[in-house]
N, C-alpha and C positions, 0 to 999 in steps of 0.2 A: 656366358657373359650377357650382361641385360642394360641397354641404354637406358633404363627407367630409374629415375632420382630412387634411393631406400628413405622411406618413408622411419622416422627416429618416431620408437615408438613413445613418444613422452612431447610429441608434438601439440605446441597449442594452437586453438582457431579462434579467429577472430572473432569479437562479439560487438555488437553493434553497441555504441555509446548513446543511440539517439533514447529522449525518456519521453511517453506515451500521455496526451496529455488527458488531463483527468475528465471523465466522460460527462460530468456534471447530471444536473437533474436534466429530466425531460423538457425539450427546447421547443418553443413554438414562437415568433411573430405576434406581437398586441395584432387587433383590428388597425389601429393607426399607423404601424410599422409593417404589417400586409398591404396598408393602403400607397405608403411611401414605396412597400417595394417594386408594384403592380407600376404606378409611375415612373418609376426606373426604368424596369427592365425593359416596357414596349420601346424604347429609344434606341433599344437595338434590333439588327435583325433576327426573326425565327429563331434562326440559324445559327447565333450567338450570342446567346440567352447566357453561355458563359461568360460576356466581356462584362457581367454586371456581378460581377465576383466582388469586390475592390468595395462597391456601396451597399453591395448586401453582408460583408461581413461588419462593415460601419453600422448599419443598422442592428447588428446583434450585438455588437459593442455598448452602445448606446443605451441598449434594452438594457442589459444585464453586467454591465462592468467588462465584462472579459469573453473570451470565446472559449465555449469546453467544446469535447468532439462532440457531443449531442448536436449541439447547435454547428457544426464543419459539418455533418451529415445532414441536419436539415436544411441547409443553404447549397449545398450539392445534389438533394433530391428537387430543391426550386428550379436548378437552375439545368440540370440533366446532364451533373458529371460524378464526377467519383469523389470520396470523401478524399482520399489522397491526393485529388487535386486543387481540393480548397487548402487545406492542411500546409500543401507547398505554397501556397502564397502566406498563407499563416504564420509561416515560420521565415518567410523571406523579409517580410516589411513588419522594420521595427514598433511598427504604431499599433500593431494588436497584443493583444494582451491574453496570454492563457492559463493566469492564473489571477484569483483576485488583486488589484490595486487599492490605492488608497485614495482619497476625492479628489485631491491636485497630484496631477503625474507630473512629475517637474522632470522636462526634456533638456539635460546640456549639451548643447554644442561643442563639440572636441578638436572640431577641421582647424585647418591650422591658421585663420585666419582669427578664431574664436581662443584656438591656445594659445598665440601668442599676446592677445592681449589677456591670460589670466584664468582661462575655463577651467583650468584643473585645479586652480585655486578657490573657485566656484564652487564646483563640486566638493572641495574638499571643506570649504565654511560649512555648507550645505548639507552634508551627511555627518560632521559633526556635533552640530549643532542639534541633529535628530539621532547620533548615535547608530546611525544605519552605515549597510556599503553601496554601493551603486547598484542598483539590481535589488533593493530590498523597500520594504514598507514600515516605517517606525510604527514602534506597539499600537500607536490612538488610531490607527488606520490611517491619517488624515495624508499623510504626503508616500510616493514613492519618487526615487529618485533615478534615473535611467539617462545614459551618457550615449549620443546617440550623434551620427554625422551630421554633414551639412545642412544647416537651418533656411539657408537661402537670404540672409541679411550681413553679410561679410562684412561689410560698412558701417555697422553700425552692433556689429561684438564687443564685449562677449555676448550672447543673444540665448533665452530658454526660451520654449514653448512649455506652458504650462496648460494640458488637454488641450483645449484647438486654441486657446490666447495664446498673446503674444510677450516677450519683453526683452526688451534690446538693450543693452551698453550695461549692461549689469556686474559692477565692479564685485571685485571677492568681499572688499569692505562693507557693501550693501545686501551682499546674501544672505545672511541672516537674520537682519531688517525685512526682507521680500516676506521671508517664511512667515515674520509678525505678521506684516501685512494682509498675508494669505487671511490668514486664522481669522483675522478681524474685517477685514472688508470682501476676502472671494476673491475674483478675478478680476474687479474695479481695482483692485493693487495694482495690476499691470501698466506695463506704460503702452502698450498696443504699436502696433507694427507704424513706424515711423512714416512710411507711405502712405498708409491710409489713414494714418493723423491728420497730416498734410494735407490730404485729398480732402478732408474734410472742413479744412477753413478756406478755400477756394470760393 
């Protein structure tokens, strides 16, 4: 007699669902984004050359559109950790990007501050109107559309971030007017973050 489970020979194993992300071309830092990084990272100490994670993969954003692992292992050989530890912040925080975008990232607000006045409504003018679903880039490259938590302006929803601008109180009715806007004026479409409007006619 054998306390051991019998193994059913027709057993399946688990296979991991996570997908690899693509290694891109070979990654290096301009001179002017070596220069920005070197300004960084002394602000911290020796000793935690890692807490400059977070503005070193911004600067490889910024360089190249998105993060491939080329570039999670060149920003892990800067900073003297492991690719798998850039990688986990990579995949944690929705603002990076591992595969190409398109020129306006258009960020909605889902929180429920932003749904009830209408964001899914947003979204849904919005990826209509380009034919795409959440999570995708319409054929001209020009916009991806990406539904992502709290924006930090509750008061003034439904609110996108479109790349680092801003636009607050943006009715479903007016979504697809914004995209015009895009196309034709850039990020001067925006109405810019309501606080620092303000702060500015002071």
């Amino acid at each position: 007699m054998s306390f051991h489970p019998k193994m059913a020979y027709d057993a399946s194993f688990h296979k991991s669902g996570r997908t690899l992300t693509e290694a891109g071309e070979p990654f290096a830092y301009t001179p002017e984004n070596t220069a920005r990084f070197e300004s960084i990272v002394v602000r911290y100490p020796a000793d935690r050359r890692r807490s400059a994670v977070l503005p070193a993969l911004y600067l490889v954003q910024y360089q190249q559109g998105h993060v491939t692992a080329n570039a999670m292992r060149y920003v892990a050989d800067l900073l003297g950790i492991t690719a798998a530890d850039v990688e986990d912040v990579v995949s944690y925080y929705t603002m990076f990007h591992t595969k190409p975008v398109g020129t306006f990232v258009i960020n909605v607000c889902r929180t429920l501050p932003c749904a009830l006045n209408g964001a899914e409504r947003v979204t849904e003018e919005i990826c209509g109107k380009l034919g795409i679903k959440p999570g995708e880039t319409d054929p001209s490259g020009t916009f991806t559309v990406v539904e992502v938590e709290c924006l930090g302006a509750c008061d003034r929803a439904p609110v996108v971030m479109v790349n680092d601008a801003w636009h607050e109180c943006l009715s479903p009715e007016d979504a697809s007017k914004l995209l015009d806007d895009l196309r034709a004026r850039g990020e001067a479409a925006l109405s810019g973050c309501h606080h620092v409007v303000e702060s500015r006619r002071l």
